[in-house]
N, C-alpha and C positions, 0 to 999 in steps of 0.2 A: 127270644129265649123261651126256652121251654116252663113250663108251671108247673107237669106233676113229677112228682119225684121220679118216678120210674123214667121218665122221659129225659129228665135231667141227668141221672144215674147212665143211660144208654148214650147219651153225649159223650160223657168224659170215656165210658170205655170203647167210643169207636176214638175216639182221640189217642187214647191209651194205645189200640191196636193199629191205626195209623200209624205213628212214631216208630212201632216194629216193627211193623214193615218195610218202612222205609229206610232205618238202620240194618234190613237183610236182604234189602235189593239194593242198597250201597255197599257195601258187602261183597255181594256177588259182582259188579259193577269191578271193585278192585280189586276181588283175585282176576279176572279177565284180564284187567289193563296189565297187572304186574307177569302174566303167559306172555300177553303179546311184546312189551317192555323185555323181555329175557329174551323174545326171540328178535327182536329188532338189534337186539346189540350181538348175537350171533355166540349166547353162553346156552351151550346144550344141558348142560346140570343145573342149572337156575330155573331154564325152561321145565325141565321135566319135572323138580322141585316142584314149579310154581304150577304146572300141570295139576298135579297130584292134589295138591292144595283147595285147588282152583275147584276140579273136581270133588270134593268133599263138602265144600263150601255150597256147591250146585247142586247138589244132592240132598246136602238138607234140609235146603231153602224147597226144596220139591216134595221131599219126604213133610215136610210139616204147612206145605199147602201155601207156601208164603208168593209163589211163583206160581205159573201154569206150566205145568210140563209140556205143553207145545208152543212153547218159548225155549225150551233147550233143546228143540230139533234145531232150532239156530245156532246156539249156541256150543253144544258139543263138535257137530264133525266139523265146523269151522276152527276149535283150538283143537282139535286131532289131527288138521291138515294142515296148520301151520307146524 
């Protein structure tokens, strides 16, 4: 464990920014599952719903750096092809 404050300080807020991130890449994690979910059951307005969503969700998890955006060359044209 750390001894000066400053170092101490810098613990809790990568811990602090840990925890966010990991609640906006599970997140992005289930708008995906819930596209692929709508298109497995074969409902075109759930899918395209959860498309939209999904997308927004993606966007700005990218927009605010929480993601690398060449993680969603994977991830886009594969739920546009489904």
């Amino acid at each position: 464990m750390a001894n000066i404050k400053s170092a101490k300080k810098r613990i809790l807020v990568n811990r602090t920014k840990a925890e966010r991130n990991k609640a906006i890449r599970s997140s992005v994690k289930t708008a995906v599952k819930k596209v692929r979910a709508a298109i497995e059951a074969n409902d075109k307005s759930a899918a395209s719903a959860a498309l939209i969503a999904a997308t927004s969700v993606i966007d700005k998890a990218e927009k605010k750096a929480y993601i690398i955006g060449i993680l969603l060359l994977g991830k886009f044209p594969v739920l546009l092809k489904l």
